[in-house]
PyMOL Python script that loads the backbone (N, CA, C, O; Angstrom):
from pymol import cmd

cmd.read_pdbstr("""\
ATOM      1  N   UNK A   1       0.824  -1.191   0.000  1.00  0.00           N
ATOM      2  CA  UNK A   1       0.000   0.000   0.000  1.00  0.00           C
ATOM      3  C   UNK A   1       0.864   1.250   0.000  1.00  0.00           C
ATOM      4  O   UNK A   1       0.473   2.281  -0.548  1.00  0.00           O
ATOM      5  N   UNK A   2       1.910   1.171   0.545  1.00  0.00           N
ATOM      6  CA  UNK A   2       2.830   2.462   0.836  1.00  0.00           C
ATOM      7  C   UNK A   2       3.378   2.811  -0.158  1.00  0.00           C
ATOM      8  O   UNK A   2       3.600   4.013  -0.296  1.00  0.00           O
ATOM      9  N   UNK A   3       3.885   1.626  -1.452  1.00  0.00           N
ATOM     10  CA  UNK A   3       4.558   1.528  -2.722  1.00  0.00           C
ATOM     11  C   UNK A   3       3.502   2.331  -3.446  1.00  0.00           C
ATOM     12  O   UNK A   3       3.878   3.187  -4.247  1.00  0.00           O
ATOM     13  N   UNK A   4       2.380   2.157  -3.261  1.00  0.00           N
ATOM     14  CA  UNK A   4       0.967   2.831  -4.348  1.00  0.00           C
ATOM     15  C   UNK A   4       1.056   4.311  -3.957  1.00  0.00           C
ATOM     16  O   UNK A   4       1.475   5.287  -4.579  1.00  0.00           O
ATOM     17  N   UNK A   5       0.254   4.099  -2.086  1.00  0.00           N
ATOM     18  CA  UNK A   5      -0.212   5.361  -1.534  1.00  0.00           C
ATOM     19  C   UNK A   5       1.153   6.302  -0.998  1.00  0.00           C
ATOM     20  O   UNK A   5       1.147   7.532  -0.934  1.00  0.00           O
ATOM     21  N   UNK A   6       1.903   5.725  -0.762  1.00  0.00           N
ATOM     22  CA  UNK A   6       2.675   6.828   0.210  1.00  0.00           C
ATOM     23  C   UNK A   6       2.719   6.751   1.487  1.00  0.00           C
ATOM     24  O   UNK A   6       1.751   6.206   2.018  1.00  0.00           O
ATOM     25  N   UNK A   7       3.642   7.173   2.223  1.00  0.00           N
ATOM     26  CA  UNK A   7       3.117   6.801   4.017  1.00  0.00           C
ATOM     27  C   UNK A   7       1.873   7.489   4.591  1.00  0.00           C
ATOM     28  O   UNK A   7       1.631   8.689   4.718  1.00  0.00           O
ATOM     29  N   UNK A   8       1.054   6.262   4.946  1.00  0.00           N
ATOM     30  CA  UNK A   8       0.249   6.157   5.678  1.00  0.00           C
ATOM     31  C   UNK A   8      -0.455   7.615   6.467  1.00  0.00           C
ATOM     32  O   UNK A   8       0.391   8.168   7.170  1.00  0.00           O
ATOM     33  N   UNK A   9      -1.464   8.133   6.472  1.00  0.00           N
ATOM     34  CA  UNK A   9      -1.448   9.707   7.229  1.00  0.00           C
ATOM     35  C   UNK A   9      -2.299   8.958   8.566  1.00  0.00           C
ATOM     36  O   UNK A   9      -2.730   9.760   9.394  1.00  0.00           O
ATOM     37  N   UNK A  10      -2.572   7.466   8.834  1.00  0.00           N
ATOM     38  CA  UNK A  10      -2.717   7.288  10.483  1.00  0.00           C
ATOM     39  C   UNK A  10      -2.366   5.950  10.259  1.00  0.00           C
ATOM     40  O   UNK A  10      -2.709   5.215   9.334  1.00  0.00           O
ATOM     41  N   UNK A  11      -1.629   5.720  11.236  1.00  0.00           N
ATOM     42  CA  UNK A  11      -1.166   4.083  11.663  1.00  0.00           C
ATOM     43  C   UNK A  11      -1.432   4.433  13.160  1.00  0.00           C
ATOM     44  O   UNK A  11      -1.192   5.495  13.735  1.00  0.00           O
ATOM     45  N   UNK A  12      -1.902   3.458  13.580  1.00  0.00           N
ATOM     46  CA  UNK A  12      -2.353   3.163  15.251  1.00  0.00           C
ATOM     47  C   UNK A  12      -1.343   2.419  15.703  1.00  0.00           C
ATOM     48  O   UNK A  12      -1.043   2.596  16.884  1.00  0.00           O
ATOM     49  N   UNK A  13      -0.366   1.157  14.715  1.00  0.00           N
ATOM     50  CA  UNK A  13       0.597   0.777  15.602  1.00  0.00           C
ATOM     51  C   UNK A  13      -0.399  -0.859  16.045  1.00  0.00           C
ATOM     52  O   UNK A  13       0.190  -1.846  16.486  1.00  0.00           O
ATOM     53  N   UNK A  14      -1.759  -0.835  15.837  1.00  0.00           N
ATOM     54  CA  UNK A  14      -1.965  -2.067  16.154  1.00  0.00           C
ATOM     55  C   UNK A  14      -2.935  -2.340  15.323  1.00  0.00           C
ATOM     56  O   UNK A  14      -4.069  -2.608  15.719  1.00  0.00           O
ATOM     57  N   UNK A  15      -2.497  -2.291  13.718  1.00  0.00           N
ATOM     58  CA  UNK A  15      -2.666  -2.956  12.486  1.00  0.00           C
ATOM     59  C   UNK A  15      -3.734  -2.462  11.757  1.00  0.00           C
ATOM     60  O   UNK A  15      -4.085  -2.936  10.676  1.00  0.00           O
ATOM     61  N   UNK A  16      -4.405  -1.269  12.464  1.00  0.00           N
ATOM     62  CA  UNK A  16      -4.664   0.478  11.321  1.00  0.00           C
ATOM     63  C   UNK A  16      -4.284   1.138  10.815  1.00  0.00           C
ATOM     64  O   UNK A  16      -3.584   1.981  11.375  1.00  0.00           O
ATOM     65  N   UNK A  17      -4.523   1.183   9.297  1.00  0.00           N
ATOM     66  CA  UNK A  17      -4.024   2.496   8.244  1.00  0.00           C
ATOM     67  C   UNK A  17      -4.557   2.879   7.912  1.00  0.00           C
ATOM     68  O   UNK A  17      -5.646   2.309   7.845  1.00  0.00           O
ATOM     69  N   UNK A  18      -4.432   4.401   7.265  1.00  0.00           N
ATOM     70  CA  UNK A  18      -5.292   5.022   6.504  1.00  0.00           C
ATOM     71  C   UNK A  18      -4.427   5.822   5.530  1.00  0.00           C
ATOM     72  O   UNK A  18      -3.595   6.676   5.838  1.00  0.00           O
ATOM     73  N   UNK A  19      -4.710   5.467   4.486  1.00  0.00           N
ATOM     74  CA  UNK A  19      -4.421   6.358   3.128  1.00  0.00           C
ATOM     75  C   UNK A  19      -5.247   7.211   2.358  1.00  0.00           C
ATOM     76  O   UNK A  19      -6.476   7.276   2.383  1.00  0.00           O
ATOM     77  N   UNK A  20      -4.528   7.794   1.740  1.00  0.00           N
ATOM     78  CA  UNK A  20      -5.119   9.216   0.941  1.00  0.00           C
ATOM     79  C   UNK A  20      -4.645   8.515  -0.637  1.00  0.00           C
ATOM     80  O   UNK A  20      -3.446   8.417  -0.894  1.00  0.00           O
ATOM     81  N   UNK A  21      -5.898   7.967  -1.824  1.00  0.00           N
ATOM     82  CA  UNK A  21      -5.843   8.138  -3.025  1.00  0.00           C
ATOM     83  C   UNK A  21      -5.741   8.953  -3.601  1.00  0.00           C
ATOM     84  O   UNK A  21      -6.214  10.016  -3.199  1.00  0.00           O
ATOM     85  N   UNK A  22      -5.048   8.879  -4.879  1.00  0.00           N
ATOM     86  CA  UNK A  22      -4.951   9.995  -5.860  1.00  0.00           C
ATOM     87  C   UNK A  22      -6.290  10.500  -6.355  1.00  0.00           C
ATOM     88  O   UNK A  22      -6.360  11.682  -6.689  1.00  0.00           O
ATOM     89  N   UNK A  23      -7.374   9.714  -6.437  1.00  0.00           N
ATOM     90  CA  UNK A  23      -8.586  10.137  -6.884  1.00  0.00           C
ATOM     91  C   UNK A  23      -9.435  10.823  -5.758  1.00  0.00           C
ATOM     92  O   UNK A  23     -10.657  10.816  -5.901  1.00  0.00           O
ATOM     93  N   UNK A  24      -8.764  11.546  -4.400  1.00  0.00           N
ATOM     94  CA  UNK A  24      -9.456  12.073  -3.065  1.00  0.00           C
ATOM     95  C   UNK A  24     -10.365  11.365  -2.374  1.00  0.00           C
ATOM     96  O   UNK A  24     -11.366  11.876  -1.872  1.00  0.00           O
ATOM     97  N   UNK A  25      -9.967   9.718  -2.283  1.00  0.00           N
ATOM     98  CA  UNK A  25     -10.770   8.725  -1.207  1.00  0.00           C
ATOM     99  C   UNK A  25      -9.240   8.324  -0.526  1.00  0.00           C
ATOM    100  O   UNK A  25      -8.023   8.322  -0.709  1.00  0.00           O
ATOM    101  N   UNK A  26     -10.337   7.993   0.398  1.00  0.00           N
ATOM    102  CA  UNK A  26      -9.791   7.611   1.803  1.00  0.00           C
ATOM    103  C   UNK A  26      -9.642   6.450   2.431  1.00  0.00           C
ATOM    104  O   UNK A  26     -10.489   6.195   3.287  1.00  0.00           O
ATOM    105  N   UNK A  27      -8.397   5.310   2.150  1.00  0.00           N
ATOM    106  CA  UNK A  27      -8.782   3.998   2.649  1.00  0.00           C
ATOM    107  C   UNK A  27      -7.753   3.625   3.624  1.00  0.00           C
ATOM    108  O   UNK A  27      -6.580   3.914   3.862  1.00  0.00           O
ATOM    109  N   UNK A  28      -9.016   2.584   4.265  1.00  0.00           N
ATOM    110  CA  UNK A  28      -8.874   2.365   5.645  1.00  0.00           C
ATOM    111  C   UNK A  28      -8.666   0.908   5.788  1.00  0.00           C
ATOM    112  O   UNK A  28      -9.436   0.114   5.248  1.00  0.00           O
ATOM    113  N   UNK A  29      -7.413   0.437   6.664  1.00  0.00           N
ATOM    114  CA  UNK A  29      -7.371  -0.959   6.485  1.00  0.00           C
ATOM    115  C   UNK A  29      -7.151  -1.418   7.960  1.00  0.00           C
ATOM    116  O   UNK A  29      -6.340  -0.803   8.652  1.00  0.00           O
ATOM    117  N   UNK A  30      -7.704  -2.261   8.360  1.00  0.00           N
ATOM    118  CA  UNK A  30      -7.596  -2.748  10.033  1.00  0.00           C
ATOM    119  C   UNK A  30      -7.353  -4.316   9.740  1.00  0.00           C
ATOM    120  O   UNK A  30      -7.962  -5.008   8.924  1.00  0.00           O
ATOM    121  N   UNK A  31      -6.366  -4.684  10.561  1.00  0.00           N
ATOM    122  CA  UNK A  31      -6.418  -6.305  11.043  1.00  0.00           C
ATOM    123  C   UNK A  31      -7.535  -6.764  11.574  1.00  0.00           C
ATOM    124  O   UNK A  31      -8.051  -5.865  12.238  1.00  0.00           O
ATOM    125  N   UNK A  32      -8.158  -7.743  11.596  1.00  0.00           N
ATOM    126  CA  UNK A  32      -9.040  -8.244  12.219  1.00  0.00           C
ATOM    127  C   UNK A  32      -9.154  -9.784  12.786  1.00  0.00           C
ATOM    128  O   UNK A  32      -8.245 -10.576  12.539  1.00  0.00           O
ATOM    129  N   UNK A  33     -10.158 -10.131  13.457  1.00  0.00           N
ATOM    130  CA  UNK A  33     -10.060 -11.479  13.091  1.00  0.00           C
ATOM    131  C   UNK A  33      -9.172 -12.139  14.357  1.00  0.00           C
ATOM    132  O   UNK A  33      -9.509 -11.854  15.506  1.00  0.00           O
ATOM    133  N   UNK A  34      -8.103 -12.972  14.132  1.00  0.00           N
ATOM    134  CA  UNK A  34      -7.178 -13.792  14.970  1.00  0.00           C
ATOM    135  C   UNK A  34      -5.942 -14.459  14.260  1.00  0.00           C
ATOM    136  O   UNK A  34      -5.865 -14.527  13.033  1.00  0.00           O
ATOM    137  N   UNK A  35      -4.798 -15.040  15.275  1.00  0.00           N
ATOM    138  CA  UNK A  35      -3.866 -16.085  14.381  1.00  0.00           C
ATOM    139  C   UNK A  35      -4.801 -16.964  14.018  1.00  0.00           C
ATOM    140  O   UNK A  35      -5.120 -16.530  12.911  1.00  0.00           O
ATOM    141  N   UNK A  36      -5.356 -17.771  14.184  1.00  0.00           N
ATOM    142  CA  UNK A  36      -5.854 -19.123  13.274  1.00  0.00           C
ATOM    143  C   UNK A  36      -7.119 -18.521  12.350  1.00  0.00           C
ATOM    144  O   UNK A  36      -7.379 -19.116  11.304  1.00  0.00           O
ATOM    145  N   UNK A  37      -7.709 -17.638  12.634  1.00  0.00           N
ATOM    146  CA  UNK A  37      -8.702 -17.183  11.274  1.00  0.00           C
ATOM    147  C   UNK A  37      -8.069 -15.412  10.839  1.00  0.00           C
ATOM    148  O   UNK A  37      -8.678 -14.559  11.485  1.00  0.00           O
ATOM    149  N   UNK A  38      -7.096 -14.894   9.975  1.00  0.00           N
ATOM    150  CA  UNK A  38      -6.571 -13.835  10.076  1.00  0.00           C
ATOM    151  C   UNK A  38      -7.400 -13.242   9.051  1.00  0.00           C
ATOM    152  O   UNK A  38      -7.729 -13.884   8.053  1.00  0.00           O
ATOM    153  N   UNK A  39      -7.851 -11.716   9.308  1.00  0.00           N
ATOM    154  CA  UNK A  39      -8.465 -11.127   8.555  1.00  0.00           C
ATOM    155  C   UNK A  39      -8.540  -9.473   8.432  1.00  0.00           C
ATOM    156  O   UNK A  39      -8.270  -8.819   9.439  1.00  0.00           O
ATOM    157  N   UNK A  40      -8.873  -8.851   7.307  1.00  0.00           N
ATOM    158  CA  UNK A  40      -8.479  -7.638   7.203  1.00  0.00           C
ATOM    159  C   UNK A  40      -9.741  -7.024   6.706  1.00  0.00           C
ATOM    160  O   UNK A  40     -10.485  -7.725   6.019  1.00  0.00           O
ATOM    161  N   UNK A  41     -10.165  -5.412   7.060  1.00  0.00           N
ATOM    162  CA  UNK A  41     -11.093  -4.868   7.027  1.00  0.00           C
ATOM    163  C   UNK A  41     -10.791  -3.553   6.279  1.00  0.00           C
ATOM    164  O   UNK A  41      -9.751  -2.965   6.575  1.00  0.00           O
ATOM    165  N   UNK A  42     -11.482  -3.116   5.478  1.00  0.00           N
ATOM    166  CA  UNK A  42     -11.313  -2.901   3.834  1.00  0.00           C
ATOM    167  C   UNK A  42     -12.464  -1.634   3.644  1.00  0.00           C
ATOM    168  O   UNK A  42     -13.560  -1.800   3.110  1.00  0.00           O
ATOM    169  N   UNK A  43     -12.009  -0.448   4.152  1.00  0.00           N
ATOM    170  CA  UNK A  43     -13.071   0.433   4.031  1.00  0.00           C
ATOM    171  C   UNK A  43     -12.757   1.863   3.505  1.00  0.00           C
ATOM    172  O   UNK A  43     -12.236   2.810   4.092  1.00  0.00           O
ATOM    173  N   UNK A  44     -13.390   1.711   1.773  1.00  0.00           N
ATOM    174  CA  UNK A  44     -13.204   2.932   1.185  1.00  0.00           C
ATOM    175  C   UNK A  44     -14.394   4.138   0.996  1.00  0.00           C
ATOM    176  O   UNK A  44     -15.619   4.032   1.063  1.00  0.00           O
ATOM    177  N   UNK A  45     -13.516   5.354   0.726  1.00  0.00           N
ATOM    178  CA  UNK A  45     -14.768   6.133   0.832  1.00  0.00           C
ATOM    179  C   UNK A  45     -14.540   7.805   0.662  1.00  0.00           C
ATOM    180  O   UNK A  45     -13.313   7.868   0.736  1.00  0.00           O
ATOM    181  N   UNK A  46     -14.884   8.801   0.530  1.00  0.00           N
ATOM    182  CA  UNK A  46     -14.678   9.795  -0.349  1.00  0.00           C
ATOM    183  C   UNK A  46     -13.751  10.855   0.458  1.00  0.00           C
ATOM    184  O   UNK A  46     -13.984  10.422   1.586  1.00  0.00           O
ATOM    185  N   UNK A  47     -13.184  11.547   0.594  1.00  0.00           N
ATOM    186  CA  UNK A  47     -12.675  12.945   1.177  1.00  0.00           C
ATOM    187  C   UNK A  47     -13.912  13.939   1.464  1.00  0.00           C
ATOM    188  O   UNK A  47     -14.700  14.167   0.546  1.00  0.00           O
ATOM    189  N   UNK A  48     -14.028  14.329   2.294  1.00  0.00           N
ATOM    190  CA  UNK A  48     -14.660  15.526   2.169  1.00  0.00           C
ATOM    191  C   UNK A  48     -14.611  16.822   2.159  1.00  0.00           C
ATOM    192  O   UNK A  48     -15.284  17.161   3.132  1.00  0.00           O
ATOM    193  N   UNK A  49     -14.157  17.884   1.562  1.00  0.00           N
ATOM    194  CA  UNK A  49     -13.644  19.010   2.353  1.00  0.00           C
ATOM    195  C   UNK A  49     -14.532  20.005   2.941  1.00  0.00           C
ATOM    196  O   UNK A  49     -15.629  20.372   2.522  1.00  0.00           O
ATOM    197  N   UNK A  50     -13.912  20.376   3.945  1.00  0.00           N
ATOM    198  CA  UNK A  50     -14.745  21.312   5.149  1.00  0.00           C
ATOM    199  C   UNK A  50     -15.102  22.459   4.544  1.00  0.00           C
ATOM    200  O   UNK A  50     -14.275  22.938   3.768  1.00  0.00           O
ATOM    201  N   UNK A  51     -16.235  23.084   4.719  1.00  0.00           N
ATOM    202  CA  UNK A  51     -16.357  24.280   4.380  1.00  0.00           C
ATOM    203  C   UNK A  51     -16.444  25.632   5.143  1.00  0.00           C
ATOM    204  O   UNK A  51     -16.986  25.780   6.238  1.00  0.00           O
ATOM    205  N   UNK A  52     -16.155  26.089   4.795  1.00  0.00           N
ATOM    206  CA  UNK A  52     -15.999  27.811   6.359  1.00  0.00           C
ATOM    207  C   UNK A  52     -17.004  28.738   5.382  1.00  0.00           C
ATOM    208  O   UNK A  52     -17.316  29.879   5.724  1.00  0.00           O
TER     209      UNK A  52
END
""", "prot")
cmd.dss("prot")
cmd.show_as("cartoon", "prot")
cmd.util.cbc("prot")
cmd.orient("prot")
């Protein structure tokens, strides 16, 4: 992901990322799951920008 996106703009350190696409979405990847069933959680979705 880092080779695509770039470093990460949140890592938690206990197997959360979040990247910034070139197309202004936002994906989110978490470990999940356990050692004997290992699994990863896969959640994309748009930028928004704030408005003043």
């Amino acid at each position: 992901m880092a080779a695509a996106y770039g470093k990460p703009i949140k890592d938690d350190g206990k197997g959360e990322q979040m990247f910034i696409a070139r197309d202004h979405r936002v994906i989110d990847l978490a470990s999940t799951g356990s050692n004997k069933n290992p699994s990863v959680r896969i959640a994309v979705g748009p930028v928004f920008q704030e408005t003043k």
